[in-house]
N, CA, C and O atoms as a Tinker XYZ file with bonds, in Angstrom:
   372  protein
     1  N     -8.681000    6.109000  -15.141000    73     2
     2  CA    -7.442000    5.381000  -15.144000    64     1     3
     3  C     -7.766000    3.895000  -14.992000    63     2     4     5
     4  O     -8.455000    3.664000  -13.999000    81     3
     5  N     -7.371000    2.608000  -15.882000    73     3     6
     6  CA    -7.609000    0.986000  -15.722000    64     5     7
     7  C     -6.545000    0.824000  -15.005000    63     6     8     9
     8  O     -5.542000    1.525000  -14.877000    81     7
     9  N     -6.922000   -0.388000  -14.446000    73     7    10
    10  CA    -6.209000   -0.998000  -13.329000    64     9    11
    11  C     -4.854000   -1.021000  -13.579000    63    10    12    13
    12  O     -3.989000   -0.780000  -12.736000    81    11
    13  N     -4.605000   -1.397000  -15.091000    73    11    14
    14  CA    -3.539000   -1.481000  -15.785000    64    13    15
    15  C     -2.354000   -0.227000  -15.254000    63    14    16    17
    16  O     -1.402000   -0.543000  -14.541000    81    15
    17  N     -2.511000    0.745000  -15.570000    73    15    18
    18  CA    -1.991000    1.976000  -14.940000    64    17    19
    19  C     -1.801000    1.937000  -13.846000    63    18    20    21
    20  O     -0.698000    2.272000  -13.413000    81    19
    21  N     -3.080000    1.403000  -12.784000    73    19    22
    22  CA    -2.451000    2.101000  -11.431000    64    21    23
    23  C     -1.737000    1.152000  -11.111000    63    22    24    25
    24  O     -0.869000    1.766000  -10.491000    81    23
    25  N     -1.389000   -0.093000  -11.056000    73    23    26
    26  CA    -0.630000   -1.405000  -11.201000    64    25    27
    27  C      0.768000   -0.690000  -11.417000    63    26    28    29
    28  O      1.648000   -0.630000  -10.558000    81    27
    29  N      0.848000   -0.081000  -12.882000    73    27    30
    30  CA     2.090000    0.143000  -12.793000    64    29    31
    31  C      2.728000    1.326000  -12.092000    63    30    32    33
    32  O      3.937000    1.312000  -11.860000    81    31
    33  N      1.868000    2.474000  -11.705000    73    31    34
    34  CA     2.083000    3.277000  -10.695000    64    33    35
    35  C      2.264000    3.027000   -9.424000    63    34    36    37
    36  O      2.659000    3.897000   -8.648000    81    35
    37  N      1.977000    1.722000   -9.041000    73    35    38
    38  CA     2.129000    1.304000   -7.948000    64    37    39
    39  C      3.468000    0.406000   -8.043000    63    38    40    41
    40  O      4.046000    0.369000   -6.957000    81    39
    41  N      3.767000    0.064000   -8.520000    73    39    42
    42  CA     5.239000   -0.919000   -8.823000    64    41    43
    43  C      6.211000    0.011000   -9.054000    63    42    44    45
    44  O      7.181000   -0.007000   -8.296000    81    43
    45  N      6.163000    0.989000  -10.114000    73    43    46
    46  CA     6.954000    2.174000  -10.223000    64    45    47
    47  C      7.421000    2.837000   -8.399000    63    46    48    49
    48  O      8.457000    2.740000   -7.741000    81    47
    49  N      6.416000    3.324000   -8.188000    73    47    50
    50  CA     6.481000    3.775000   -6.627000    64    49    51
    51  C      7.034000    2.706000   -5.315000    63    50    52    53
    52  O      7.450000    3.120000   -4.232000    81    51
    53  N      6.961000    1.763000   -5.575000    73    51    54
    54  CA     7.913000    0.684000   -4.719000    64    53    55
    55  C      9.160000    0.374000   -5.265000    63    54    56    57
    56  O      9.926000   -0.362000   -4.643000    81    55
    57  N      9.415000    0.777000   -6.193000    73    55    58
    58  CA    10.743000    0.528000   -6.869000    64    57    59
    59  C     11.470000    2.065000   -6.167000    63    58    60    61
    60  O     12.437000    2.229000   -5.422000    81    59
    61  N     10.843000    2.691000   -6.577000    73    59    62
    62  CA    11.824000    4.374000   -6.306000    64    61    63
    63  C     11.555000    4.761000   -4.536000    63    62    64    65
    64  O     11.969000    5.861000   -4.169000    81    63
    65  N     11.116000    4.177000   -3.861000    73    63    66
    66  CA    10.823000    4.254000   -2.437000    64    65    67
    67  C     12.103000    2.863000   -2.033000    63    66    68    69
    68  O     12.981000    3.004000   -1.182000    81    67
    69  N     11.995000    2.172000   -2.491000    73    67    70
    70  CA    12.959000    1.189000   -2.408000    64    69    71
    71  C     14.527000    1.893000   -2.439000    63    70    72    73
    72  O     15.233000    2.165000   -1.468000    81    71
    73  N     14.765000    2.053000   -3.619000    73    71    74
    74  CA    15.942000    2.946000   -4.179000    64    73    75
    75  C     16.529000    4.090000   -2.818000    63    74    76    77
    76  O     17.506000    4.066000   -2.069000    81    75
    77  N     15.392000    5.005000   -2.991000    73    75    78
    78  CA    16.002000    5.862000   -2.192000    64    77    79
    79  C     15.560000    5.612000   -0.411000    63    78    80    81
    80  O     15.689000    6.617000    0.287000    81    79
    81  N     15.167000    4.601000    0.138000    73    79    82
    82  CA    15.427000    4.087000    1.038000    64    81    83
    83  C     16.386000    3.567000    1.336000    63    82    84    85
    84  O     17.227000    4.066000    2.084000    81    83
    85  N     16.457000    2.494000    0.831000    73    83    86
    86  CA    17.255000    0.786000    0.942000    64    85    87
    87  C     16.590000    0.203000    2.138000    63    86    88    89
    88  O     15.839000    0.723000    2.964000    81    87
    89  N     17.061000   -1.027000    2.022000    73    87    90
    90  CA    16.880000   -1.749000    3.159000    64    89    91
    91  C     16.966000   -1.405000    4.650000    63    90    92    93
    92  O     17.454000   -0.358000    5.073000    81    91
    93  N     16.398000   -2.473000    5.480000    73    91    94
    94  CA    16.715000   -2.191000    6.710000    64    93    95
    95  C     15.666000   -0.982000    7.725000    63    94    96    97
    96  O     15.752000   -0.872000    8.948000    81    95
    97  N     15.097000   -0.501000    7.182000    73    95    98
    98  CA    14.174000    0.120000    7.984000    64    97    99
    99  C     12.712000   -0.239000    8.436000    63    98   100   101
   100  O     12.200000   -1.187000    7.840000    81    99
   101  N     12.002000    0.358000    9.363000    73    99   102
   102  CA    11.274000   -0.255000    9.939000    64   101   103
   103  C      9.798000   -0.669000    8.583000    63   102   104   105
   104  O      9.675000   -0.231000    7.439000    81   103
   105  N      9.161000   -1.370000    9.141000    73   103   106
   106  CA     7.942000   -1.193000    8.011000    64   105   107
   107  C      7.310000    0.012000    8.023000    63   106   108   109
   108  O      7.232000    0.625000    6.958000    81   107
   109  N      6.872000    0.445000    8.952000    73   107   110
   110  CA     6.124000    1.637000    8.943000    64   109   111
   111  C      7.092000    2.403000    7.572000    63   110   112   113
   112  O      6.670000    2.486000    6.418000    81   111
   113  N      8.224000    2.822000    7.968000    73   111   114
   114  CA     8.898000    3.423000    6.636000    64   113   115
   115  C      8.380000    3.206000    5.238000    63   114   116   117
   116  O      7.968000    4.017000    4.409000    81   115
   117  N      8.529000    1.722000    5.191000    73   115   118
   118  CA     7.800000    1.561000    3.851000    64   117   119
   119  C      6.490000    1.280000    3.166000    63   118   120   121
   120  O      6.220000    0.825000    2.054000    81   119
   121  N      5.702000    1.727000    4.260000    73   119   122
   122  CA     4.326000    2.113000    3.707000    64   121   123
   123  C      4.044000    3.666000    4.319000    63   122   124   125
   124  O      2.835000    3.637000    4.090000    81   123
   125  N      4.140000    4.289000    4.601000    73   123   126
   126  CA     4.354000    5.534000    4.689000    64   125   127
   127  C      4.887000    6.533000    3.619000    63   126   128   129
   128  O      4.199000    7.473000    3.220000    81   127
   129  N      6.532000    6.204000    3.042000    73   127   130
   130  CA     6.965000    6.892000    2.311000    64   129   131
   131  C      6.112000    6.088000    0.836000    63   130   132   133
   132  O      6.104000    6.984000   -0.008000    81   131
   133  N      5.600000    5.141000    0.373000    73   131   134
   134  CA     5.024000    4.830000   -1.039000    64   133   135
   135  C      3.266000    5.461000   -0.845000    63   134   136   137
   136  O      2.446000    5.536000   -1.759000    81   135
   137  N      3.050000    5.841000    0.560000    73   135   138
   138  CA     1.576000    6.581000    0.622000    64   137   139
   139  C      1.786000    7.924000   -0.026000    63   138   140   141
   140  O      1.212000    8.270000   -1.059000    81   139
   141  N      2.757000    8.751000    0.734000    73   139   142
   142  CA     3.197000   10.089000   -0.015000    64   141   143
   143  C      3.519000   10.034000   -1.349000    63   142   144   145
   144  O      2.794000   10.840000   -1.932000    81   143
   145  N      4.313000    9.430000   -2.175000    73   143   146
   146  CA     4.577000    8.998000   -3.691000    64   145   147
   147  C      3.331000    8.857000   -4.266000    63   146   148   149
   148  O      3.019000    9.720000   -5.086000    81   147
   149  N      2.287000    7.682000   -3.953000    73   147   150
   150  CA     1.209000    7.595000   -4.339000    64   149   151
   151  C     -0.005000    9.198000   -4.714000    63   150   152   153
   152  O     -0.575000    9.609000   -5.725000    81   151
   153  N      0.092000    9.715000   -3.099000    73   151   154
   154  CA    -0.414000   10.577000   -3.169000    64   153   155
   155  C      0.177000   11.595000   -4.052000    63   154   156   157
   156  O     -0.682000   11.826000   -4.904000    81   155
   157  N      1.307000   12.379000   -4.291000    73   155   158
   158  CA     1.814000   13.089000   -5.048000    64   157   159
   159  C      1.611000   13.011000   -6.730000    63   158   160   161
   160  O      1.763000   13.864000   -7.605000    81   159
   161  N      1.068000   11.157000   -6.787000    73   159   162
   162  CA     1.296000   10.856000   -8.232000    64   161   163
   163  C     -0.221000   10.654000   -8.622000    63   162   164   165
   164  O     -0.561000   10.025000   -9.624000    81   163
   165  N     -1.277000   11.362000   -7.566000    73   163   166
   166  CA    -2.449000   11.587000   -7.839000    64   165   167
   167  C     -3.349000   10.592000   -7.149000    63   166   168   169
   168  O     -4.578000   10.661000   -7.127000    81   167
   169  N     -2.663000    9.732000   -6.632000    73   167   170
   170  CA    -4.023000    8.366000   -6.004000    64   169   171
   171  C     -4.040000    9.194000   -4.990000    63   170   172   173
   172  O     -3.308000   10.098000   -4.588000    81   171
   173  N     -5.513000    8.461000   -4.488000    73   171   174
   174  CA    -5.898000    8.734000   -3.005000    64   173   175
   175  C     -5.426000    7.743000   -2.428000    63   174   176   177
   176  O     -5.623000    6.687000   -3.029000    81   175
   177  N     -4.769000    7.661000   -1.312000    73   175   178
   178  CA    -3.995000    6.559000   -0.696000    64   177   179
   179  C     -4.984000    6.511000    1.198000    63   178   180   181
   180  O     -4.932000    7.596000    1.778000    81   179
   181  N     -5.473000    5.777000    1.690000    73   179   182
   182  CA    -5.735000    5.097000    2.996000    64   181   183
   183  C     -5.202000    4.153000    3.489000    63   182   184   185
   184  O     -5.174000    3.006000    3.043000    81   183
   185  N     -4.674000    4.610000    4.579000    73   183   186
   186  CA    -3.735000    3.649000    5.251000    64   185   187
   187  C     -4.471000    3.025000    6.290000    63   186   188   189
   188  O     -5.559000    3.395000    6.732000    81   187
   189  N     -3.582000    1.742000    6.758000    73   187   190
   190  CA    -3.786000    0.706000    8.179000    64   189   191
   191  C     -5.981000    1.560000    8.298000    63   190   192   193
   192  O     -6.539000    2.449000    8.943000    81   191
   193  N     -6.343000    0.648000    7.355000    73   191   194
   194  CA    -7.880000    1.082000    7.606000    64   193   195
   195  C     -8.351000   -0.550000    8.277000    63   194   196   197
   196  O     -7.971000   -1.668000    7.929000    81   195
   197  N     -9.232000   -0.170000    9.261000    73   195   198
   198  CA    -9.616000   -1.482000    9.842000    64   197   199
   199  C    -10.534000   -2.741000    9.084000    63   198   200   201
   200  O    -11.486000   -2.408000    8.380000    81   199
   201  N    -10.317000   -3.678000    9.202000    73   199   202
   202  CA   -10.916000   -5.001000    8.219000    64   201   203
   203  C    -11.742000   -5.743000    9.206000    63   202   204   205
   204  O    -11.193000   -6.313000   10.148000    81   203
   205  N    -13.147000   -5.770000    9.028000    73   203   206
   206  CA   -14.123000   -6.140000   10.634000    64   205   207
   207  C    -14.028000   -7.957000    9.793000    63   206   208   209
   208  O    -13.871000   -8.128000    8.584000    81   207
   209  N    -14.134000   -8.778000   10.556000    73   207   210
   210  CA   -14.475000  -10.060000   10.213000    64   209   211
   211  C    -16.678000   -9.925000   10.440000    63   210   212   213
   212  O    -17.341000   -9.168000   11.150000    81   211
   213  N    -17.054000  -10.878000    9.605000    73   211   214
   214  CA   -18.343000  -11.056000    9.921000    64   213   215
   215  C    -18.552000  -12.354000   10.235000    63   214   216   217
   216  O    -18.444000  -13.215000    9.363000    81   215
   217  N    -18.807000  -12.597000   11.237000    73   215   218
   218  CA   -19.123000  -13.832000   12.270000    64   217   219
   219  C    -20.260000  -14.344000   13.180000    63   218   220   221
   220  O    -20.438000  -14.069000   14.367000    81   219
   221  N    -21.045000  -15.205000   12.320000    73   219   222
   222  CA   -22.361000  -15.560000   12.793000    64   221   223
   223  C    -23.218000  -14.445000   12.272000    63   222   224   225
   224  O    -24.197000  -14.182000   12.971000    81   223
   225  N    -23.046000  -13.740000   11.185000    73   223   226
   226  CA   -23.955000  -12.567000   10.857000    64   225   227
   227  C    -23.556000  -11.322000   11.817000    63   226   228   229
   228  O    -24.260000  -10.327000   11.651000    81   227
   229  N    -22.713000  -11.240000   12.626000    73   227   230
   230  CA   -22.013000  -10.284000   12.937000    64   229   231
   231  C    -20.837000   -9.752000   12.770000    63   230   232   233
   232  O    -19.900000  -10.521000   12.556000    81   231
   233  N    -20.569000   -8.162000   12.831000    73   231   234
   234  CA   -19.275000   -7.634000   12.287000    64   233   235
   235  C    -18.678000   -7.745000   13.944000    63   234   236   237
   236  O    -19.203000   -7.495000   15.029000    81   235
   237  N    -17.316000   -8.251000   13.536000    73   235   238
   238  CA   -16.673000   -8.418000   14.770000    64   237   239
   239  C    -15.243000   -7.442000   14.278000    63   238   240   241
   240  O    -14.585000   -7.649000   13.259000    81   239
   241  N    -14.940000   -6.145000   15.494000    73   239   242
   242  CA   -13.554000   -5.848000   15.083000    64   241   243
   243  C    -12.719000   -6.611000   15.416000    63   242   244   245
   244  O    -12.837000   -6.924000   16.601000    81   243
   245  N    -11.572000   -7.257000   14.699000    73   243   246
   246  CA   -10.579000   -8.175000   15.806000    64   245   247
   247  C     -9.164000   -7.689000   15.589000    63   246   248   249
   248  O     -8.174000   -8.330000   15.940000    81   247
   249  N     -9.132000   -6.454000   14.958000    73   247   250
   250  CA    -8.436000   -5.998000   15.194000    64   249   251
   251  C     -7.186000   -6.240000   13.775000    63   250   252   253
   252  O     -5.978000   -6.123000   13.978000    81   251
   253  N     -7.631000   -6.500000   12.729000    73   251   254
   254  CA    -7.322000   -6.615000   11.495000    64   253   255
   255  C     -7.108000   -5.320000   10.837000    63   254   256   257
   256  O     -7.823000   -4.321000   10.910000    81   255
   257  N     -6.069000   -5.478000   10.213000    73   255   258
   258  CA    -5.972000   -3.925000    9.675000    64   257   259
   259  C     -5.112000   -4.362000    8.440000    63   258   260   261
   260  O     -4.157000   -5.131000    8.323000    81   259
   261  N     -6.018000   -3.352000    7.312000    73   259   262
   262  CA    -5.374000   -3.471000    5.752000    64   261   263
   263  C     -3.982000   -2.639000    5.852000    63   262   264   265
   264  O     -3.965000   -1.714000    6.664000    81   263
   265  N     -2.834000   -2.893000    5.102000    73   263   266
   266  CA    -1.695000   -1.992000    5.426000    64   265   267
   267  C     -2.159000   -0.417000    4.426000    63   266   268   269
   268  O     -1.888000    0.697000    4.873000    81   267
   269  N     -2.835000   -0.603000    3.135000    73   267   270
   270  CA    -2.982000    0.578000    2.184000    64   269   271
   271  C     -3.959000   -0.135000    1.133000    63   270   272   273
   272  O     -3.896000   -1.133000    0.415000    81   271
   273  N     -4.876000    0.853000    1.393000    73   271   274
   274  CA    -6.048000    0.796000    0.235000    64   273   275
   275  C     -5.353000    2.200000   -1.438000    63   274   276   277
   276  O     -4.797000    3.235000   -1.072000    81   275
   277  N     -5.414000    2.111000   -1.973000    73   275   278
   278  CA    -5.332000    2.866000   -3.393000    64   277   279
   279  C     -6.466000    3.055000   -4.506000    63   278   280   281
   280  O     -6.862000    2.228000   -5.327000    81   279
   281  N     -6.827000    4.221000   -4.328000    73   279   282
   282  CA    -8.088000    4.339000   -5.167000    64   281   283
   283  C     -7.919000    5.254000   -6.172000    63   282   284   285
   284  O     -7.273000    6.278000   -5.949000    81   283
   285  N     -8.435000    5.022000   -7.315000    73   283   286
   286  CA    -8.590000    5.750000   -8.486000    64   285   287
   287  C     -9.204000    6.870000   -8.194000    63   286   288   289
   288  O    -10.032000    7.012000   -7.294000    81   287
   289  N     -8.768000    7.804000   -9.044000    73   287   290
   290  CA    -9.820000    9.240000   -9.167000    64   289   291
   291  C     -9.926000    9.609000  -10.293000    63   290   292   293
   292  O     -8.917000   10.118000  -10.781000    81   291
   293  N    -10.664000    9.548000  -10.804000    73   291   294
   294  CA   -12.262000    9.513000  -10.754000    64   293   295
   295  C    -13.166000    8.610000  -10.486000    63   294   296   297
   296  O    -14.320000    8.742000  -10.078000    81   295
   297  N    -12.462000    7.539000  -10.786000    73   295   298
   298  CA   -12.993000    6.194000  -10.800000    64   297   299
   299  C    -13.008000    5.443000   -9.544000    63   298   300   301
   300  O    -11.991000    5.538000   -8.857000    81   299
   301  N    -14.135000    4.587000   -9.037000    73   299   302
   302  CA   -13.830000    3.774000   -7.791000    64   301   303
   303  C    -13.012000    2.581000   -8.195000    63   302   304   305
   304  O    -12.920000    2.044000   -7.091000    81   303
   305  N    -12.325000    1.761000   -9.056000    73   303   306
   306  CA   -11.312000    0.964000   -8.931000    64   305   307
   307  C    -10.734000    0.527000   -7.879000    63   306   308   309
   308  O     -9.815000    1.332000   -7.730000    81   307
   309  N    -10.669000   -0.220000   -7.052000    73   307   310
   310  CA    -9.216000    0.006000   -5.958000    64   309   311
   311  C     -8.407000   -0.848000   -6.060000    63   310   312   313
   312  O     -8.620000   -1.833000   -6.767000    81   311
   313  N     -7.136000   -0.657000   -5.291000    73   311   314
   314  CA    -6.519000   -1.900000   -5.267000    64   313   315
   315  C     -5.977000   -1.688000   -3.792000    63   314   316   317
   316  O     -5.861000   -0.580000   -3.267000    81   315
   317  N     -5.585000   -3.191000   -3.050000    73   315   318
   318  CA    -4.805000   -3.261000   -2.307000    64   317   319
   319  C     -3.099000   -3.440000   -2.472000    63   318   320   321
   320  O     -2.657000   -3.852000   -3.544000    81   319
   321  N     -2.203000   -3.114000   -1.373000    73   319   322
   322  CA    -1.074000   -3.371000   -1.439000    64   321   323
   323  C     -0.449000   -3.781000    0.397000    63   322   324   325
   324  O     -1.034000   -3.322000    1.379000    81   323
   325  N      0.418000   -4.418000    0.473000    73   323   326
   326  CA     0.753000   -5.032000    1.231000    64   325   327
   327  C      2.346000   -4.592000    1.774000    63   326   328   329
   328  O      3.147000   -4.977000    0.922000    81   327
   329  N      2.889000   -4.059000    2.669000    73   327   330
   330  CA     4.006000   -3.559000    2.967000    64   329   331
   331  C      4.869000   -4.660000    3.661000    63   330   332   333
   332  O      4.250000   -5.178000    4.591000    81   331
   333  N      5.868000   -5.060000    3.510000    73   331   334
   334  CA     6.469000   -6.381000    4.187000    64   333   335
   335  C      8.136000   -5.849000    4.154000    63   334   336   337
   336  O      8.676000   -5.493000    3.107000    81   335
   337  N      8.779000   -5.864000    5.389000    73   335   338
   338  CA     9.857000   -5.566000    5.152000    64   337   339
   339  C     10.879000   -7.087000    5.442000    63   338   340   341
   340  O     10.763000   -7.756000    6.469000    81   339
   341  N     11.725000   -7.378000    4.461000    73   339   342
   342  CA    12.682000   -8.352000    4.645000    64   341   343
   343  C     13.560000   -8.268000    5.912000    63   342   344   345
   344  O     13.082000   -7.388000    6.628000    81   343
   345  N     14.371000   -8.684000    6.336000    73   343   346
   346  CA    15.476000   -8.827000    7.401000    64   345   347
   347  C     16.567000   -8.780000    6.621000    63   346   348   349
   348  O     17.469000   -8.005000    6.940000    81   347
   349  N     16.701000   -9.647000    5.383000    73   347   350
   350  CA    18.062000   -9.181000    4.547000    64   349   351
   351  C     17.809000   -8.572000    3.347000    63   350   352   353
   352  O     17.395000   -9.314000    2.456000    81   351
   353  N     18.001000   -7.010000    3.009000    73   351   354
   354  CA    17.626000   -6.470000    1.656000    64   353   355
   355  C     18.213000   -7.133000    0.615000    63   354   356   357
   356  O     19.356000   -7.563000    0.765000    81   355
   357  N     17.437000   -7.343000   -0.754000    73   355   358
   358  CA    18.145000   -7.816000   -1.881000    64   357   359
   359  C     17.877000   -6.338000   -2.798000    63   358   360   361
   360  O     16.981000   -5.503000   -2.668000    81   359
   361  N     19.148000   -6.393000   -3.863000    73   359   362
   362  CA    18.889000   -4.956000   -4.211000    64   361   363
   363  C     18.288000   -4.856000   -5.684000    63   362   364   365
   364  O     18.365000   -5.828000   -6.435000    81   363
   365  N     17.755000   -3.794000   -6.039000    73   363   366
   366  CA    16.398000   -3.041000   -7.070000    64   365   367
   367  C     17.763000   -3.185000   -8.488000    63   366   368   369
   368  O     18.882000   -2.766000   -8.191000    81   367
   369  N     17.586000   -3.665000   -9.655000    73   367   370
   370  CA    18.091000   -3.558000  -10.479000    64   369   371
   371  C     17.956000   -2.057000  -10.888000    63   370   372
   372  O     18.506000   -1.644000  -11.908000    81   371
C-alpha cells in the first residue's frame, strides 16, 4: 500500500469518527475510536508510544509521547497522526 492510500485512509477515518462522534468529547475519544477504524480497515495502529529525546548522546525519557503511529502491512511505511480536540466543534461537510 503507498503512502498515497494510507493518507487517504486516514482522512477518510477522521472524517467518519468525526461524523459519528461530533464534537465535544474528550481527546482520548478521538484517538481511540480512529485506532479501532484504522485497525478494522487493516492498519496496524500504536498508540501514545513513548518518544525518548537524545541529549548529550543520551536517550533521555521525558516523558513525550506520540498520540498514534500507523503502519502499513506489508510494508514498513509509517505515518504519524496527531489527535487534537477543539473547544468549539466546526461541522464535517
Amino acid at each position: 500500500m503507498d503512502i498515497e492510500a494510507v493518507a487517504k485512509i486516514i482522512v477518510d477515518t477522521a472524517i467518519h469518527v468525526h461524523r459519528a462522534l461530533g464534537p465535544g468529547l474528550l481527546e482520548s475519544a478521538y484517538q481511540h475510536c480512529p485506532a479501532h477504524e484504522l485497525r478494522k480497515r487493516g492498519l496496524k495502529v500504536e498508540t501514545e508510544l513513548l518518544l525518548p529525546l537524545l541529549y548529550d548522546g543520551h536517550r533521555i525519557d521525558a516523558g513525550y509521547r506520540m498520540c498514534a503511529r500507523k503502519t502499513c502491512q506489508p510494508h514498513p511505511e509509517r505515518t504519524l497522526s496527531e489527535a487534537k480536540r477543539q473547544s468549539k466543534g466546526r461541522p464535517v461537510p
